[in-house]
N, C-alpha and C positions, 0 to 999 in steps of 0.2 A: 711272247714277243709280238704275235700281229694281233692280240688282239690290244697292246700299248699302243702300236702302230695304226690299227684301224677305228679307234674310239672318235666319235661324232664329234665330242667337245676337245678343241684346240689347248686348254692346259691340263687337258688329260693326258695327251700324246707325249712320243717321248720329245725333250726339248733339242733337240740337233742328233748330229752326227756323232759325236762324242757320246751319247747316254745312248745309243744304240748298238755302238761296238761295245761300250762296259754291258750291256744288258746280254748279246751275243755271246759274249767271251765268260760271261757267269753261267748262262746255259751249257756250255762246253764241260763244268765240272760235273762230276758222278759219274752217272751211265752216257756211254757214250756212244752219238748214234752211229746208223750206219755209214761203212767209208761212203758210200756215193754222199751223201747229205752231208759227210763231215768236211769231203771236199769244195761242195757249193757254200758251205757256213765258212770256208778257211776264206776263198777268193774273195766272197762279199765282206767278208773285214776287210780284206786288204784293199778292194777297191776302196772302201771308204776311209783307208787313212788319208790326212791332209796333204794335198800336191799342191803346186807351181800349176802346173798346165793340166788340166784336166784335160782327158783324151777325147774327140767327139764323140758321138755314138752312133754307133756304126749302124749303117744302113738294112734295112729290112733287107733278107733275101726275097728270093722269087718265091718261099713257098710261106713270105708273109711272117718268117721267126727271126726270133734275137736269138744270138747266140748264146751258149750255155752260161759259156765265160764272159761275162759281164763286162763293160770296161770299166775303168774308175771315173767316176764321176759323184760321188760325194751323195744327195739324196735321193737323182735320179737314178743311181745304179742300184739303191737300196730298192726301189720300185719297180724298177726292170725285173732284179731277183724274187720280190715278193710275189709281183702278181703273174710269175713265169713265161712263158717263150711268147705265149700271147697276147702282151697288154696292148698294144695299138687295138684304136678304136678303129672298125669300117664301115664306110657309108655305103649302100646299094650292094655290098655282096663283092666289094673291091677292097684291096689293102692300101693304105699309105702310109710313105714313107715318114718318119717319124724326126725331126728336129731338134735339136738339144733342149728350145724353149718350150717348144709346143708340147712335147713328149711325157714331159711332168704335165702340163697341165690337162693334156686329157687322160691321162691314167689316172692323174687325181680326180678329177671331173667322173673318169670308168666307178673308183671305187664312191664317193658320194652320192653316185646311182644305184649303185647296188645294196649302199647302206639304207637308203632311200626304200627300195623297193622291197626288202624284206621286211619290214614290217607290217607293209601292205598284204605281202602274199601270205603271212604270219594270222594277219584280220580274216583276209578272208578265209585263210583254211579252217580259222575257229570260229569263224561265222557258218561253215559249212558242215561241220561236226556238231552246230547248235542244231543248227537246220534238223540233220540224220534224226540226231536224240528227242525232237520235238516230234517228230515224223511217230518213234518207237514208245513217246509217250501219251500223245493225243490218241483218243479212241478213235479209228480208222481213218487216219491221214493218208497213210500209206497207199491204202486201197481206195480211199478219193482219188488220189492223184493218178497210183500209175495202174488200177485196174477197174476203171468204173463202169464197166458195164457187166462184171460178174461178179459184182459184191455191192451190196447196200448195208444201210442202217435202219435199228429199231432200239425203242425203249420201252419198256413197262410200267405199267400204274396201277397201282388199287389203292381201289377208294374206298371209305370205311365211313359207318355213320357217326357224327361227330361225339355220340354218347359213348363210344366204343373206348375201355380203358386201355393205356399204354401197353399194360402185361400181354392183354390180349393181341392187339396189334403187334407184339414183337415175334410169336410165333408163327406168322406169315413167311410162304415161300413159296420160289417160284423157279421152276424148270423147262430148260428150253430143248426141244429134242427136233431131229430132222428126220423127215421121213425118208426108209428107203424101202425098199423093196417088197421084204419081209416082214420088217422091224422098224425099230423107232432107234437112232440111237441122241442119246445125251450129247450136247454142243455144251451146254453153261450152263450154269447155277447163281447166276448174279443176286446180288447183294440188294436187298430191295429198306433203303433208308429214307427217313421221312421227309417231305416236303414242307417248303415254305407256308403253303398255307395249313398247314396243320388236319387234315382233313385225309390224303393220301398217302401213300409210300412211293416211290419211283427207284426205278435201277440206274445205272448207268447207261448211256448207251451203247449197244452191242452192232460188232458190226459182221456180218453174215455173210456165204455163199449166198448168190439168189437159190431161189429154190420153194419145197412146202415143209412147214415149220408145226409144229404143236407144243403148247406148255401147256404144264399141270400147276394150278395155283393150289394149293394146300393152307389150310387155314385149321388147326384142333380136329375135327375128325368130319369138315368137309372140302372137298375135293373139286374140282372143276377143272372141263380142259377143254383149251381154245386151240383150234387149228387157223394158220395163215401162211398165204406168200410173200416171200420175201421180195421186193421189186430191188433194183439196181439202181445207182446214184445217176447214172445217166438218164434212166426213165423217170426218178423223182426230178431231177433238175426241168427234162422236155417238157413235165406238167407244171411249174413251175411250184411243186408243192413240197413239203416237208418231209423228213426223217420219220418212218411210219412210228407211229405209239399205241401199241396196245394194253386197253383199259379192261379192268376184272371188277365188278364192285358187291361190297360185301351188305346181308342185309342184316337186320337188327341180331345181335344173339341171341341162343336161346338160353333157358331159365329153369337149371334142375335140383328140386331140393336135394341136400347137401348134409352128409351124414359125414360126424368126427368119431374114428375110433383111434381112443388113446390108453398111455400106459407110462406107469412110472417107476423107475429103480431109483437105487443107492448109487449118487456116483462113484463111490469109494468102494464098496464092495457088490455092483451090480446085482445083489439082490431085491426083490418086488416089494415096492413100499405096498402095495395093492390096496385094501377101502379107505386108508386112512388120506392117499391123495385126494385133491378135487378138480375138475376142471371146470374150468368157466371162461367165456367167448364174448368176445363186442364184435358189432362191425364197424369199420374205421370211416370207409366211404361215403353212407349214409347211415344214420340214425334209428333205430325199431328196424321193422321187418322180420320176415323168418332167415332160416338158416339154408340160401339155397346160393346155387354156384353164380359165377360174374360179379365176385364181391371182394374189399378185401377184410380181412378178419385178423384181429389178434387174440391170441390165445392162450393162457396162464394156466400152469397146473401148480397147485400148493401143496406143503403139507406141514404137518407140526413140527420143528426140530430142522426145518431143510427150508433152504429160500426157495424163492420162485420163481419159476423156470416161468420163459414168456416167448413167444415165438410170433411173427408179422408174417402171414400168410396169404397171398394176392388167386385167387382161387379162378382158374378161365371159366368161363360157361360152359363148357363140356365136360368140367368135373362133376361127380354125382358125391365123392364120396373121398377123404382126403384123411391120413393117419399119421399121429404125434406119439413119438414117444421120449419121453422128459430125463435125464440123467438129473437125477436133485442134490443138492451140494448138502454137507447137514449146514447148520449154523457154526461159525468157528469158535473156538477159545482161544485165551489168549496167555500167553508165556512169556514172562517179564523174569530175565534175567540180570542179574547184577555180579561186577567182579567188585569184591573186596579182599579182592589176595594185593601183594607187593608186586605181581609181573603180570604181564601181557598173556589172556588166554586165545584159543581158538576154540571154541565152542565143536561138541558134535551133539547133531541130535539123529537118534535113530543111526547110528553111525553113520553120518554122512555131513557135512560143509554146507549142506543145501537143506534147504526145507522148503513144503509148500505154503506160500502166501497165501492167506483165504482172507486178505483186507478187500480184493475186488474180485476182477476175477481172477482165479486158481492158477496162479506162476511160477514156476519152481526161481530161489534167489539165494543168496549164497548169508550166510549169516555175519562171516568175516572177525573181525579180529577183536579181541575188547580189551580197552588197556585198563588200567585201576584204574577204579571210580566209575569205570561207564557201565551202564544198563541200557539193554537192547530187549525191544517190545516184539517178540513174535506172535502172528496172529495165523492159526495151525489149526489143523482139522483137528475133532475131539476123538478118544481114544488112546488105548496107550502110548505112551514115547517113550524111549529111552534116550537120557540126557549125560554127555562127558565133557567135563571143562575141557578137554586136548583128547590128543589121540590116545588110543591105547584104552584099557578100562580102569585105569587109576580115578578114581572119586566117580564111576558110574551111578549111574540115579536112576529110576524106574518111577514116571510119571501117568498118572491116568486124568484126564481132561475129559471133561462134561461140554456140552453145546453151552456156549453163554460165558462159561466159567474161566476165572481168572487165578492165576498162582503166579504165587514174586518167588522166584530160587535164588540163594546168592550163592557165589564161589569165594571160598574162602581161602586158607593158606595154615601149616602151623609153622611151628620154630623151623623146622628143617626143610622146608618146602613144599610138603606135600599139598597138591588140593581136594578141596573136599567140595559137597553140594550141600546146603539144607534149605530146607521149604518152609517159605515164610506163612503156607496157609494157603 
């Protein structure tokens, strides 16, 4: 009811006196509130049945209220009731007296202010909860604004020479520790990603107790560590200088011949292919050269009967010496099955719905259903199989496959339905 009554737009509201009592007197049914409330909802109907004379309205007391019991007065007693004992407006901290005309129109005028200003105080409280969250997500807002002379800001840099490969640069790191007493202990581990110009890495920046500070820059297996003070946002602003940034820079890498020891099995039955594998190495980066670290390299081991295993290898410069060992697929066969029965079969091989794909790489796939006339091409490691048109071992088949090799099986059917397998070769 008031929020029909207090809507902004004029043919939102309710349309008179009449759609207010039906709107009241529907509320009334179901649950039923309390007697006090049920008594102020009985009176404000009946003041707002239609009279002859409406009664005036009665005079503010001395302590500035309308009485509980409303008079009738048709849409002013409705407003009376609504905005309770104290709708009159006061100037300077005094009451007045309220008038039949006047009465409505500054209650009405009370709530168009209030409709008014809640969306204001609405804006800004979500302007001030942006505020907060912008505070808790900006790196050191917080301690700009309301603690600037025991905390400042810093960032980190290293710089790297521009011949320096990505691989290399990604194992860079960088540790921030505060000195106390004893010990050192660990503050942050920031995240050091690359710059605009392509040349450095940079962190975020961090914002700090004042204080004395040391990082460990770590880079493959060398190490460096800077010590500094931390200054405060009030002393950087008095100089009128920047957010300190401390730089590390890296010098050329170094360069160590580079030893592969490898090895090969059976991926099928992890046994050692051993002399009959080979391996052999490019480097992908640049062209000729020996075999030494800071390079990248691809690497192939073959052998007769198995494809080739291939591996992209990015080697940092502090590698000496880097091991492969190759799981080799053999070469697959291929199994061409055919239904020439009258019904629908389900294939099993090996007793199972699933076979492995050896078309790419090695996926187990389900073989599924084969109605008459279809033939389904499986491409299957070599070795024995055992082959069942359906479940159960009715028309079982015992298959042996070579690397390369091909065999057509049909299924078949007699007068009474049985199935059978035979091998086209």
């Amino acid at each position: 009811f008031l929020r029909r009554t207090l809507r902004m737009r004029p043919k939102s509201r309710l349309a008179g006196g009449g759609a207010a009592i039906r709107l009241l007197r529907a509320g009334r049914r179901g649950n039923r509130p309390p007697p006090g409330l049920q008594r102020r909802l009985d009176s404000l109907i009946a003041s707002m049945e239609p009279i002859q004379d409406p009664t005036p309205l009665a005079a503010a007391s001395n302590g500035g209220d309308i009485p509980d019991n409303p008079p009738s007065g048709s849409f002013q007693s409705l407003l009376s009731s609504l905005l309770g004992p104290r709708a009159g407006l006061r100037d300077g901290g005094g009451t007045e007296e309220l008038d039949r005309n006047g009465s409505v129109e500054r209650q009405v005028s009370g709530l168009r202010s209030a409709l008014v200003h809640r969306p204001i105080l609405a804006i800004l409280s979500l302007l001030i909860l942006m505020a907060a969250a912008g505070m808790l997500v900006i790196p050191g807002a917080w301690d700009r604004l309301f603690r600037p002379a025991g905390h400042g800001m810093v960032s980190l840099r290293l710089v790297f020479p521009a011949e320096a490969p990505d691989y290399w640069i990604a194992g860079a790191e960088a540790r921030v520790f505060r000195e106390e007493s004893e010990s050192l202990s660990e503050v942050a581990n920031p995240v050091l990603r690359a710059s605009d110009d392509g040349l450095s890495l940079k962190s975020r920046r961090l914002t700090l107790p004042i204080g004395a500070y040391r990082i460990r820059w770590s880079l493959g297996d060398t190490v460096s560590w800077t010590s500094f003070r931390q200054p405060s946002f009030r002393e950087i602003r008095s100089h009128e200088g920047e957010p300190l940034v401390l730089e590390e820079k890296l010098g050329a890498p170094p360069v160590f011949p580079l030893e592969i020891h490898w090895a090969a099995v059976d991926a099928m039955t992890r046994e050692d292919i051993g002399s009959d594998a080979v391996m052999t190495w490019t480097r992908v980066d640049r062209s000729g050269g020996d075999l030494e670290s800071g390079g990248n390299y691809r690497i192939t081991i073959s052998s007769r009967g198995y494809r080739t295993a291939s591996f992209a290898i990015a080697v940092s410069p502090w590698r000496k010496e880097i091991r492969v060992s190759a799981a080799l697929w053999p070469e697959p066969a291929e199994l061409e099955l055919s239904n020439n029965s009258r019904r629908s079969i389900m294939p099993r091989l090996n007793g199972s719905g699933t076979f492995l794909d050896m078309s790419d790489v090695p996926v187990p796939r389900r073989i599924g259903k084969l109605v008459p006339g279809e033939t389904v091409s499986l491409t299957v490691p070599p070795g024995l199989h055992t082959l069942a048109p359906g479940f159960g071992q009715a028309g079982l088949m015992k298959i042996s496959l070579d690397a390369g090799e091909t065999i057509s099986v049909f299924v078949s059917s007699d007068d009474e339905g049985e199935l059978t397998i035979d091998s086209g070769g």
